[in-house]
C-alpha positions, 0 to 999 in steps of 0.5 A, a space after each residue: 249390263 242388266 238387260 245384257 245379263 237378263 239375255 243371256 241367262 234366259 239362254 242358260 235357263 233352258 238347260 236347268 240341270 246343266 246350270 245348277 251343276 255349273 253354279 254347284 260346282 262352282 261354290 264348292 270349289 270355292 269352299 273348298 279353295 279356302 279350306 285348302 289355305 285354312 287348315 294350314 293355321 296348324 302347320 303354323 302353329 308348329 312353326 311359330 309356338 312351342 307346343 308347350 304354350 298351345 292351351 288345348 281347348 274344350 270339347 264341344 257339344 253338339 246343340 242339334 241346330 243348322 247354324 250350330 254344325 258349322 261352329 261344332 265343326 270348327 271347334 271340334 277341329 280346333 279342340 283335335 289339332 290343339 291335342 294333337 299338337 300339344 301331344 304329338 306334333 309329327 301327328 299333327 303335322 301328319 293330319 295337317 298335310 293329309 287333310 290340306 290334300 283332300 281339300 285341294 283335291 276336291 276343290 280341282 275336282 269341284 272346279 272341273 266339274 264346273 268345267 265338264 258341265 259349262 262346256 256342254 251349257 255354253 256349247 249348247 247356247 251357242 247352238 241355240 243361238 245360232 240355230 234361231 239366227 239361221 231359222 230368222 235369216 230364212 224368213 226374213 224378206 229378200 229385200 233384206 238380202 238386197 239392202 244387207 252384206 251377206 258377210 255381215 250376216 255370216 259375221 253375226 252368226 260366227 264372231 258375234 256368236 262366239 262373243 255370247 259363248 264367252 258372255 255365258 261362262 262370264 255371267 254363271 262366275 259373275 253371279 253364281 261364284 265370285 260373289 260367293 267366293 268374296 262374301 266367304 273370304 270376307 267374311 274369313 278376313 273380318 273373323 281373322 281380323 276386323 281392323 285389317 279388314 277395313 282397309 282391304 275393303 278400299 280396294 272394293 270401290 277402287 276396282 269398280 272406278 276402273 271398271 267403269 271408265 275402262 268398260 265404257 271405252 271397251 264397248 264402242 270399240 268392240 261395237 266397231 270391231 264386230 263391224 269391220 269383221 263384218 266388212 272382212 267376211 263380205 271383202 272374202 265372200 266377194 274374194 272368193 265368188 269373183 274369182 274368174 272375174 278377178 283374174 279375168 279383169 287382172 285385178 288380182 293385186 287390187 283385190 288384194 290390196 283392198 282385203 289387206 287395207 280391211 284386214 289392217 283395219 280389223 287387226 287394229 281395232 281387235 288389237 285395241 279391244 284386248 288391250 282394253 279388255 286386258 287393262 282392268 285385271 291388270 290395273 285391279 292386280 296393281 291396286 291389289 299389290 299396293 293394298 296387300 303391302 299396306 297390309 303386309 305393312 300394318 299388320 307387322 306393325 302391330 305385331 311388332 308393337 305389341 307381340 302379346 296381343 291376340 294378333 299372332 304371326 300364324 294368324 297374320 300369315 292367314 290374313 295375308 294369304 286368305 287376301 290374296 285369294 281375295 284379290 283372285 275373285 275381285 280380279 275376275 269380276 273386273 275381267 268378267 265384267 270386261 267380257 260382258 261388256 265386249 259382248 254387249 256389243 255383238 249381242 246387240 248385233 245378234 238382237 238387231 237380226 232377231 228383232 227384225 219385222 219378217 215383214 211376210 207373215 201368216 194370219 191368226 187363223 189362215 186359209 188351208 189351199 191344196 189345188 190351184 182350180 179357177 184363176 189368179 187375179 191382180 187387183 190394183 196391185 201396188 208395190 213401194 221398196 223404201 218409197 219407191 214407187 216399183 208397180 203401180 195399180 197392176 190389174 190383170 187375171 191368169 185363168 188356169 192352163 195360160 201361159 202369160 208372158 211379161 216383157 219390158 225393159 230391165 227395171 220396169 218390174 217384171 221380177 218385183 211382179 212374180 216376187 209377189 205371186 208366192 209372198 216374197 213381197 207383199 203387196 202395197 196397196 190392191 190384192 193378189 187372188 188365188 180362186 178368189 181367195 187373198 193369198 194374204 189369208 193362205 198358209 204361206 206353206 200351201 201356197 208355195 207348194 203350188 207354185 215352182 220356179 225356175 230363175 235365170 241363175 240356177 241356184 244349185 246347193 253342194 249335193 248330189 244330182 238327186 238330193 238337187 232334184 228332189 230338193 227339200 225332201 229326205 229321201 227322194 223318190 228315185 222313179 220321180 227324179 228319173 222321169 222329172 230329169 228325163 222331162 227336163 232332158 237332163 237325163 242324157 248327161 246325167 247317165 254319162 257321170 260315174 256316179 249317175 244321180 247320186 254324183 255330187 255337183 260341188 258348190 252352187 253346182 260349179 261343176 255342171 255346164 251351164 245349160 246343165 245347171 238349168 236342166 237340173 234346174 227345171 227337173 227340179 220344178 218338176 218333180 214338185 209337180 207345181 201347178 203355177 209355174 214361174 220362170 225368170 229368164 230361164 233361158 236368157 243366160 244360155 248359148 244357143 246350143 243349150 238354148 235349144 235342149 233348155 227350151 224344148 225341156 220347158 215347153 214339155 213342162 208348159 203343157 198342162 200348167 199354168 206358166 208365168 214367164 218373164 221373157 228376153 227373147 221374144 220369140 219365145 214366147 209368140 204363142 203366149 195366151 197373154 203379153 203383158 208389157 210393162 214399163 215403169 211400174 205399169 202395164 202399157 200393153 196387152 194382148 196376144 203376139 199378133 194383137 200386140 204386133 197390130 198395135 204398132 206399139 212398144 212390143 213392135 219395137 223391141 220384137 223388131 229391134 230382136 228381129 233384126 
């Protein structure tokens, strides 16, 4: 709970002003709270005496020091209403009213200023949240992305997130105004009357009893809740992303059923969780209820045992209502408390995500690289996912302006390889060398600029052509995007939209065709102008009729550059400078086509069994 409050109100620090305001707001409301219920002693007094007993009492002096002005004013107070009482009480009554109004006027005042300022700190921190969960969800390994639900991690940015909200408003009025608003009501109830004050004080630990038991249960439910919401974003995201798939298969209804059966699930555990969160105020409420009757109850006793002693009816009446005001921040103690501890739960998530090790980081003092001039080199390069052995001792060197293909069956590591070249992974054991330089010891930002890649599925975001293009820039270079699309043979279809470049091409690009995406696709390694590029079965999802314009676009682009290609047709790549062949982690083969071809190896047989 500690550590939890420490978190959040590391948060809130950063906007000073904005928190000061809150907490300033916020005591002055409660100052003001309480003044509204105390100047009605007055209207009391006329209720309850003749004005004939009221003794009207000195004027005070002033003594000139901090402790004095609060004891000047309430006695200056007292010694103005006891005159005005004692010699016109519709005066008084009058002064009573109009000062009860002022009071309750600024303390709603006070109390929306708390509001104004809170809604800007906690929307702030939510963004500042989200912000660094999104920027940690960038630079976190792909191997994350491979063990994790994509919903889980939209859950933590969404749900989880929104929980910290809360926490935020919960943690300013747990430190900064209910605490105050119970030490001054306190304080009030003691000056009123300290015998009845004693047994107010029973509901204190009472309280704190019922917090714990219940906030002990209310976080592992919570903890669970935030989880299968989780599980509820990814059955969603599958939902919707499968769509063709689903009607495809005719398994609509049991996709249907599942998302039910995990929706039943979640509304079930967030049903139990309010109910807990819900539970303390109303178990506090009941203990208070009980505690006020034995008020209610000794006090009038002593009044009607002793009706001359000092204990007067208005004063019990202000001792009663000044409690119940007490009741209200001990009540939201326990249901701020609830919330803090709900909220620990996806904090805890939140943390989970921004304490993950990046895994591919810079060093201290990295290398700066602009040009690609030599060689690459793959020094006994070994790569391990979860002590799984998926490369093993790969050594082998691209001189610039070679095309090198690599080939095998799927698992044998051709991906996990190129991974390796721009720092997706790092390697295990051995090197990767750019002219002789650890790419380990390079800005990673410089060496991702030398290289493009194209991937058999075209990744394409909900933008127009152009913005996909020139991806990553602002404003792009609409020459540069011509001549990359022309390159790319996409300017063609391009042309035929309405809209030209600037036509928008819907989510993961859904409304382009798919050779279309990959043309875009390759258009876009373009205009980067890359010197190093890699392609990923850039053709192997294509019909034949896409194959061929797709095909022709990348070898325009081949020429000149040094080319990294991960083949499933085989006869595309029969002019590479280099064939690596890989099975198992290792390379088996090497050579050029027909080198390989003499060798009657591995590489014969599956270009014969594609032949055939």
């Amino acid at each position: 709970m500690i550590k939890s409050s420490l978190e959040i109100l590391h948060y809130t620090l950063k906007y000073k002003f904005l928190t000061i305001m809150v907490v300033l707001s916020n005591l002055l409301f409660v100052i003001f709270n309480l003044l509204s219920l105390v100047l009605f002693i007055p209207v009391l007094q006329l209720i309850f005496r003749d004005p004939n007993d009221i003794e009207i009492t000195a004027e005070p002096t002033f003594e000139w020091g901090f402790s004095d002005l609060f004891v000047y004013a309430k006695d200056y107070y007292n010694f103005t209403m006891s005159t005005m009482v004692k010699n016109n009480p519709l005066d008084a009554l009058f002064f009573v009213c109009v000062s009860v109004m002022i009071a309750f006027f600024l303390k709603n005042l006070f109390r929306y200023g708390a509001v104004w300022f809170q809604s800007e700190l906690r929307m702030g921190v939510v963004r500042d949240v989200r912000d660094s969960l999104f920027h940690k969800a960038m630079n976190l390994p792909l191997s994350y992305y491979s063990n994790e639900r994509k919903g889980d991690l939209m859950a933590r940015m969404n749900s989880d997130v929104n929980e910290i909200e809360i926490a935020v408003v919960c943690l300013l009025e747990l430190l900064f105004r209910e605490p105050f608003a119970v030490i001054i009501n306190v304080a009030t109830l003691i000056y009123l009357s300290p015998q009845l004050s004693l047994i107010s004080f029973f509901l204190l630990p009472i309280s704190a009893l019922v917090i714990s038991v219940i906030g002990k249960s209310l976080k592992r439910t919570a903890k669970k809740s935030q989880e299968q919401t989780s599980r509820l974003y990814s059955s969603m995201d599958e939902g919707i992303d499968g769509i063709r798939i689903i009607k495809a298969f005719n398994a609509v209804s049991f996709i249907v059923n599942r998302f039910k059966r995990t929706n039943l699930q979640h509304q079930r555990l967030i049903t139990r969780t309010f109910r807990k969160k819900d539970l303390s105020p109303l178990l506090n409420e009941t203990i208070g209820a009980c505690v006020m009757l034995s008020l209610v109850w000794f006090g009038g006793k002593l009044i009607l045992d002793d009706p001359s002693n000092a204990f007067s009816g208005e004063v019990f009446l202000t001792f009663v209502i000044v409690f119940s005001q007490l009741l209200r921040p001990i009540q939201n103690i326990s249901k701020n408390i609830s919330n803090m501890i709900k909220s620990r739960a996806s904090q805890d998530r939140i943390n989970e995500v921004l304490d993950l090790d990046e895994v591919v980081t810079e060093i201290k003092s990295p290398i700066s690289i602009d040009r690609f001039n030599d060689e690459i080199r793959f020094k006994n390069v070994s790569f391990k996912y979860n002590d799984t052995a998926i490369l093993d001792q790969i050594d082998f060197t691209i001189k610039k302006g070679q095309n090198i293909a690599l080939v095998g069956e799927s698992g044998s590591g051709k991906t996990t390889l190129i991974n390796l070249i721009p720092r997706f992974y790092n390697v295990s054991s051995g090197s990767i060398e750019i002219d002789n330089k650890d790419i380990a010891s390079l800005y990673l930002e410089k060496l991702r600029s030398l290289i493009s890649l194209v991937s058999q599925d075209a990744i394409l975001f909900n933008a127009s052509i152009a913005a996909n293009i020139a991806f990553g820039e602002e404003e792009p270079d609409m020459e540069k995007v011509v001549e990359a699309a022309k390159t790319a043979n996409a300017h063609g279809f391009i042309s035929k939209f309405e809209h030209n470049y600037s036509t928008v091409i819907g989510e993961r690009g859904n409304k382009l065709s798919g050779g279309q995406k990959q043309r875009i696709s390759i258009a876009r390694a373009i205009y980067k102008n890359p010197e190093i590029l890699i392609l990923d079965e850039a053709t192997s999802a294509l019909d034949l009729e896409s194959e061929k314009l797709v095909q022709q676009a990348l070898d325009k682009v081949m020429k000149k550059r040094t080319c990294i290609i991960i083949a499933h047709r085989l006869s595309t790549i029969k002019n590479a400078d280099l064939i690596l062949v890989l099975a198992n982690g290792k390379i088996v083969e090497r050579g050029s086509h027909p080198e390989l071809i003499e060798q009657k190896g591995v590489y014969k047989k599956l270009f014969e069994l594609q032949t055939v």
